[in-house]
N, C-alpha and C positions, 0 to 999 in steps of 0.2 A: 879221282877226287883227292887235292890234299888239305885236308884240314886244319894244319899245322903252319899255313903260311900267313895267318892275319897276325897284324903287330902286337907287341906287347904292349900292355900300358905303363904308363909311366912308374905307377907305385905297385905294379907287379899285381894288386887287386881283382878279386870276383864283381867289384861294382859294377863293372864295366859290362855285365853279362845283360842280355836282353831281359829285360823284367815281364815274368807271367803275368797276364791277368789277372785279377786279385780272382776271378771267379775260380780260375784253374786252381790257383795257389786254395785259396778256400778247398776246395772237390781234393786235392793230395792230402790235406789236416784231415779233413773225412775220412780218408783212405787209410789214413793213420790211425785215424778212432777205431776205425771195423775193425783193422788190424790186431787192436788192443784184446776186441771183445772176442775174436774166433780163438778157437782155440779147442785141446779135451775136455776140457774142465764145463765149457759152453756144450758140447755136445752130446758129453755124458749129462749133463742136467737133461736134457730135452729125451736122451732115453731111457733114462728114471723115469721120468715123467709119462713115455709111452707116446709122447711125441714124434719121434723119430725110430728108425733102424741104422746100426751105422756097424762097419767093417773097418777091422785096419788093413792099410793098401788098398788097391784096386783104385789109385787119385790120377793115375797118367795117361796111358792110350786108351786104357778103358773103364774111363771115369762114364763118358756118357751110359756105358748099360749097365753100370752100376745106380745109377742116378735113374734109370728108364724101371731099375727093380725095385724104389721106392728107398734106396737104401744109400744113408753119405758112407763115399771113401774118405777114409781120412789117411792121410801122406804118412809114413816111416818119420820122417820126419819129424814129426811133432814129437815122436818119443824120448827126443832129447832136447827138446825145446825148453824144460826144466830137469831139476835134480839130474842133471848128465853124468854128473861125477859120483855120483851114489848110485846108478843105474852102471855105470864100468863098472865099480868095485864090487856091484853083486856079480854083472858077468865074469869076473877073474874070480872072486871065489867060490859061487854057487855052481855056476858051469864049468869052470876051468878054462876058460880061452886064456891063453898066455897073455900076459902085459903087455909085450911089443907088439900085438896082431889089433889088425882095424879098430879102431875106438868106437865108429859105426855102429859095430856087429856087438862089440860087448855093452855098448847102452842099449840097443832095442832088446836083446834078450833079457837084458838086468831091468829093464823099464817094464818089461811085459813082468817079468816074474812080479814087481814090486806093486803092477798093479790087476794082479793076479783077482782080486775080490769084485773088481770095476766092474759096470752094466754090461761092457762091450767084451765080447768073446769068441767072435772069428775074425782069423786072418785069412785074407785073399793074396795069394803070392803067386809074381810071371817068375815060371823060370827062368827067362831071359834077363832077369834083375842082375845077379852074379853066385858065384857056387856057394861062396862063402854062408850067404846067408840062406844055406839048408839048416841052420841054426834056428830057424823057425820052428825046425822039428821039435826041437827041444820045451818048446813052449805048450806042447801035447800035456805035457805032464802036468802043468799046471790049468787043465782043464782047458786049454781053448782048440776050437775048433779049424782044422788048418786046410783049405783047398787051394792049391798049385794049378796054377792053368801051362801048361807044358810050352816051356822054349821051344823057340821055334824063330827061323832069323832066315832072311835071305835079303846077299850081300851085292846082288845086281841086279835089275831091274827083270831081266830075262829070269832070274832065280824065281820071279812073283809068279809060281806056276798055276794053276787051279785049282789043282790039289794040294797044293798049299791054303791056298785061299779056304777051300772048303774045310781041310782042317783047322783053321783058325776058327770057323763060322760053329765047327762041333764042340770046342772045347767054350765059345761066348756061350752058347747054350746049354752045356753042363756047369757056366759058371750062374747064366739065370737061375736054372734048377735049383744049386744049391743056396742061393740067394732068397729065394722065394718058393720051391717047389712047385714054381708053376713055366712055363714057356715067358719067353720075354713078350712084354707088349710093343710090336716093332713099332706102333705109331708114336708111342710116347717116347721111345728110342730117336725116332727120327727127327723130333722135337728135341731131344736132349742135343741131338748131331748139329742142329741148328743153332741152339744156343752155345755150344764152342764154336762152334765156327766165327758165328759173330765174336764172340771174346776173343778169337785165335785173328781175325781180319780188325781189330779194333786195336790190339797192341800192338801189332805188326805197322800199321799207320802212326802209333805216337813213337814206333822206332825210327821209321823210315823220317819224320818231322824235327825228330829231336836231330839229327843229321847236322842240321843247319846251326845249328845253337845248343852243341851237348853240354853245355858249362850249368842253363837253364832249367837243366834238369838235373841234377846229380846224382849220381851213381846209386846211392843207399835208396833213391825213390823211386829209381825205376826200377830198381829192382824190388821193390813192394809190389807197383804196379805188373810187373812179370809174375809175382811168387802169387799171383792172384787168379790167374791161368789154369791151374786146375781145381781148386776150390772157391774162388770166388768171393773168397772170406765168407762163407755160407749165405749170402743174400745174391744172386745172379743179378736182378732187378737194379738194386743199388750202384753193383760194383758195375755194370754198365751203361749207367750214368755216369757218374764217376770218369769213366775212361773216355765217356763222347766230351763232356765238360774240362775234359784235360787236352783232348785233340782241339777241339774251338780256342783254344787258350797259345797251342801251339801254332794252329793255323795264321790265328792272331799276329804271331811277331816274327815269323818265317819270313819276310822279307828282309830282317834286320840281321846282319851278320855278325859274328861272333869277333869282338875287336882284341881278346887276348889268346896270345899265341898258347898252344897246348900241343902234346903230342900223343896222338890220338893210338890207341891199344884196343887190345883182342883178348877178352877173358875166359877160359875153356877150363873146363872139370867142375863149374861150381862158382859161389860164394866168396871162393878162397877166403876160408876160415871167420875171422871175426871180423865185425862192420870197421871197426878200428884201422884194419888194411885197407879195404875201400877207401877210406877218409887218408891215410897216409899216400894212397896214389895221386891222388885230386891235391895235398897240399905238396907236391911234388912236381907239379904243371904236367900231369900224367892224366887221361882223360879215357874212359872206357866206352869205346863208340860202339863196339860187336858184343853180343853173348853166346856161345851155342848154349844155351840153356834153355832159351825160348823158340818155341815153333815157329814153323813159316811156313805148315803143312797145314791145309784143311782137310777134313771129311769131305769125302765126296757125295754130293747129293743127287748121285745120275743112279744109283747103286739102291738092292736091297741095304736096308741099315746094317745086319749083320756083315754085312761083305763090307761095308764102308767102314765099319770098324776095322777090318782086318786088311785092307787096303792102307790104313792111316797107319796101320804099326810098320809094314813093312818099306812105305815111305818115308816114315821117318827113320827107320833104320838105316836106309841107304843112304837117306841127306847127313846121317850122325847128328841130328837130335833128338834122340829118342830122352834120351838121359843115363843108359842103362850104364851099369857099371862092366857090363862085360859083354862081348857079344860084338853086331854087327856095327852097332850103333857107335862105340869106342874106336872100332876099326875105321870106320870111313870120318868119323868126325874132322880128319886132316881135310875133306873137300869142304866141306861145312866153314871151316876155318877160311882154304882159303877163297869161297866166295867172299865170306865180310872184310877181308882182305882188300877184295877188289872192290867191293860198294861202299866202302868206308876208306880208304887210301892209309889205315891203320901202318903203324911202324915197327911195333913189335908186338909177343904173345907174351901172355901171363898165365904158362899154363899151373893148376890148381889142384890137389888129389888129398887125401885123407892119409895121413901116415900110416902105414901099417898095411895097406890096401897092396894089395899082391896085382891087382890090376891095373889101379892106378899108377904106380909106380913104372910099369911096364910101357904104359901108354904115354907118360910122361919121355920115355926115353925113346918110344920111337917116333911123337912126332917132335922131340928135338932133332934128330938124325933128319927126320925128313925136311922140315922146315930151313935147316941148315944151309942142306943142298940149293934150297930155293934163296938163302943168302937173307932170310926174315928171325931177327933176332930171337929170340926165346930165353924166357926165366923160368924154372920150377918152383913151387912150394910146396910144403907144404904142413896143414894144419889137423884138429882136431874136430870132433863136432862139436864140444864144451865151447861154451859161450867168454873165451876167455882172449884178455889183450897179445896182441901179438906182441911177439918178441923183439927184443932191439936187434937181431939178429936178421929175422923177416923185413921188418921196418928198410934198415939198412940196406940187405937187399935188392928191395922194389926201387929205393932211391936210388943206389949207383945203376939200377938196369936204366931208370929214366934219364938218370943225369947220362950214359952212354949215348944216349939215341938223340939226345939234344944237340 
């Protein structure tokens, strides 16, 4: 498939892009609103309230038996979602993490200490996430409660031994336990397995759609609609409406081609940094067709739930989407790549890492060696988690890699 050969238009313009249905376009401003409201702030009210139970971590492979113990994960992520920079500054002085080390690492532990008094007070941590952040431990002292479900990674398919399996299935049930003190309720598990699946088979089809007309969709909204995949923006119900009302919309103008030329990329490690770099790819005739960010891995529903669960992590391991920062998942993500390579006829990689990241850094530098070989261009970044403009430096960057490929 190449993407990159319809003409340009005259005045170089986005007019020219196939217009959504005002229904879809309506259902993305929606998406935008929920976006607004989810959030800590939103979830701590409802467990003040006694409304809810909620955990930090436990939002990605094993969100559904989190969800099945009556209990929201909420993402690392959100920790720096605000006061990011006052959340470092307590990690460089209250913990001592050095200045130059992951910015990551020192807002979640600065973010946790600052909000040390809050309703919410266990973390669920995979050790497969990365080493760095056993910095978790540190958060003991400020009174929270800390359960590690034990890494565990296998990098080939013959690796998915039974005894692996079976160990995956003892440590989901010592994470139920300590979630509720009771055995997980597999029915309501197997319903949770059901509703990712549909959200995990729902986004997969407005990727596979957007295909046609990536201009239609831009970069900043689909990846709203991705970053929705594991939480949902807390209303499951909505956000998939939402995503059916967005595929009817795509379905909609799928016969219509995409009449300005763009050269279509591959984005790997993330976000890369602030929305600001997304917007400077897209005004650069730069177009992001691939993520490995989002799955393409379902639960299996032939399987005990437990085992489905544990089947999901090591699948995605092998495909390299899991997300993890270290582990099997970082290793193979070069296949991951270049399938969308091949489904999307992409032209170069943007790949994306957290400065300071001992991992990412590494991973940065071996699938440029490897990508090389295969003669598929490649640019590194990289950013912070602070919600802060990119640099003219990064700017610059992403433009001569685009303007080379043109």
């Amino acid at each position: 498939m190449s993407l990159q050969s319809s003409p340009r238009s005259a005045d170089g313009s986005r007019s020219d892009r196939p217009a959504l249905p005002e229904s879809a376009t309506a259902a993305l401003d929606e998406l935008s609103e929920l976006a607004k409201q989810y959030g800590v702030q939103m979830i701590e009210r409802l467990v003040e309230r006694g409304e809810a139970s909620a955990v930090w971590g436990g939002s990605t492979w094993e969100a559904p038996l989190v969800y099945a113990c009556g209990v929201t994960p909420i993402a690392f992520a959100e920790l720096w979602r605000d006061y990011s920079k006052e959340a470092e500054a307590v990690g460089e002085s209250t913990f001592q993490v050095p200045s130059e080390f992951c910015s990551m690492i020192k807002t979640i532990i600065g973010r946790l200490h600052l909000r040390r008094n809050g309703p919410i007070k266990r973390i669920l941590f995979f050790g497969g996430y990365c080493e760095p952040a056993i910095i978790f431990e540190l958060a003991k002292s400020d009174g929270y409660d800390l359960f590690t479900i034990d890494g565990v990674t296998a990098f080939q398919l013959e690796g998915k031994r039974p005894a692996l399996i079976s160990f995956v299935v003892k440590e989901l049930q010592r994470t139920a336990h300590w979630l509720t003190g009771e055995p997980v309720d597999e029915d309501r598990l197997r319903a949770e397995i059901r509703l990712k699946n549909a959200v995990i088979e729902r986004t997969q089809r407005i990727m596979s759609l957007r295909l046609k007309n990536p201009l239609q969709l831009p970069a900043p909204r689909t990846m709203q609609l991705m970053a929705g995949v594991n939480h949902y923006y807390g209303d499951v119900q909505r956000y998939l409406r939402i995503l059916d009302t967005v595929i009817n919309g795509l379905e909609t103008t799928a016969g219509a081609s995409e009449r300005r030329s763009f050269i279509p990329l591959i984005l790997t490690g993330g976000a890369a940094g602030s929305p600001r770099l997304i917007d400077a790819i897209e005004e650069s005739n730069g177009v992001i067709v691939g993520w490995v960010m989002n799955s393409t891995t379902c639960y299996r529903d032939d399987l005990p739930p437990l085992e489905s669960v544990a089947h999901f992590l090591f699948d995605s391991q092998r495909k390299g989407e899991l997300g993890e920062g270290a582990g099997t998942s970082c290793t193979n993500r070069r296949f991951r790549v270049e399938d969308l390579i091949r489904e999307t006829g992409a032209r170069g990689i943007i790949s994306s890492s957290t400065g300071g990241c001992p991992y990412g850094s590494i991973v940065q530098q071996f699938e440029r060696t490897h990508f090389k070989k295969l003669g598929i261009p490649t640019v590194t970044l990289e950013s912070t988690v602070h919600k802060e403009p990119p640099t003219e430096e990064q700017i610059m960057k992403v433009k001569t890699f685009i303007e080379m490929l043109s």
